[in-house]
C-alpha positions as CSV (number, residue, x, y, z in Angstrom):
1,X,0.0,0.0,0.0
2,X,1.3,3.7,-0.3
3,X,-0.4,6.3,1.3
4,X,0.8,9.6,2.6
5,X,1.9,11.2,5.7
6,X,3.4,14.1,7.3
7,X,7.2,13.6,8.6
8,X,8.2,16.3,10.8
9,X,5.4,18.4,9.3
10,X,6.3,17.9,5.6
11,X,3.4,16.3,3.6
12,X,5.1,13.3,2.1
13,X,4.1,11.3,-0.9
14,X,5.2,7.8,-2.2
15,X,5.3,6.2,1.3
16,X,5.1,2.7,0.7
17,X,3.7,0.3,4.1
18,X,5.9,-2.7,3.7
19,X,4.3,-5.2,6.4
20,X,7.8,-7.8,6.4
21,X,9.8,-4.3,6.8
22,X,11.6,-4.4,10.2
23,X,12.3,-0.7,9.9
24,X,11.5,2.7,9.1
25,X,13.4,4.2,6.4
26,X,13.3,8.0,5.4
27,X,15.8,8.1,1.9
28,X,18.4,10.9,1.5
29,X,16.4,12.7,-0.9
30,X,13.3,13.5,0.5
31,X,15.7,13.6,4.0
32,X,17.6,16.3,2.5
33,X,14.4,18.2,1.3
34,X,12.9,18.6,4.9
35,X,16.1,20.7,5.7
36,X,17.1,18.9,8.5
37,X,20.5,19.2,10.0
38,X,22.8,16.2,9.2
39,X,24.4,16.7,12.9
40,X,21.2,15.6,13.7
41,X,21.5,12.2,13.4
42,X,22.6,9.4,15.8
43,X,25.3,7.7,13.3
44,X,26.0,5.0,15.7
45,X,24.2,2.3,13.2
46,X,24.2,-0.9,11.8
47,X,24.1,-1.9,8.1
48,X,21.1,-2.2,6.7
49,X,19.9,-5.3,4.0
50,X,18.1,-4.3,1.2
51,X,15.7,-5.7,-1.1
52,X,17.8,-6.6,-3.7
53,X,20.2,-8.7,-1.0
54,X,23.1,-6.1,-0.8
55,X,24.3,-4.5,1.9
56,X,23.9,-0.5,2.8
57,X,25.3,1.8,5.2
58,X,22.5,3.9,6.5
59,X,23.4,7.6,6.8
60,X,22.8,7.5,10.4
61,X,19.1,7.3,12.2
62,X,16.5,10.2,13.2
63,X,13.2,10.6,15.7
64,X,10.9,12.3,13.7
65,X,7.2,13.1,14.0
66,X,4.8,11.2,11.5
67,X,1.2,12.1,11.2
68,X,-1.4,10.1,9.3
69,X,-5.0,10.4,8.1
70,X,-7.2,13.8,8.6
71,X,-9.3,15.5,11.0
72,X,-10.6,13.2,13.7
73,X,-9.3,10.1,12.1
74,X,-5.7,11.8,12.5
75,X,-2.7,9.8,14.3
76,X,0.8,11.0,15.5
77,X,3.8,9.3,16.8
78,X,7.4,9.7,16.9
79,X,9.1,7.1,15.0
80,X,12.6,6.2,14.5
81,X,14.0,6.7,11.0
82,X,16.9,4.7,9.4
83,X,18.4,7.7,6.7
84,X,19.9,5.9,3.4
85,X,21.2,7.3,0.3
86,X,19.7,5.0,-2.3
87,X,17.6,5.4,-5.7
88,X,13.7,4.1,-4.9
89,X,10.5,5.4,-6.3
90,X,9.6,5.8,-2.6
91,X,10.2,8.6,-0.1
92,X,10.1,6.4,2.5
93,X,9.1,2.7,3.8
94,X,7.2,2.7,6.7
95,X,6.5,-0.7,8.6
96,X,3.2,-2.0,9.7
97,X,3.8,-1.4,13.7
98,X,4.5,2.4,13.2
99,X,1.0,2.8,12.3
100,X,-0.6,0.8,14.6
């Protein structure tokens, strides 16, 4: 499913719900384009594995607010972030939990 969402008050399109995803990942792009500080993030990390089998070093990981839905039917959470500089059609991959 994608869907959007709000990331630290961004509206973000091309957020794809990956239910086996163990993560939250926010790509370097769209990253870049909320003009967040890159001091900002925790770069104590692990690699990531992707979904073609390789292996990538995230950029470093970030709390950030997420927001889904509208009006009364509107949720909000902090979620962690793993930051990667990768080509995808997605902004971001969000797993199921995060919007449960």
């Amino acid at each position: 499913m994608i869907i959007r969402a709000d990331i630290a008050d961004f509206d973000v399109g091309r957020i794809l719900i990956d239910t086996g995803s163990s993560v939250n990942v926010l790509f370097a792009d769209p990253f870049n384009g909320l003009g967040i500080d890159h001091q900002s993030l925790n770069k104590e990390i692990t690699p990531l594995l992707s979904f073609s089998g390789d292996v990538v070093e995230p950029i470093g990981s970030i709390q950030l607010p997420l927001a889904v839905g509208s009006g009364s039917r509107r949720a909000f959470i902090y979620t962690h972030f793993l930051v990667v500089n990768c080509s995808t059609a997605y902004n971001a991959i969000i797993d199921r939990p995060a919007l449960t």
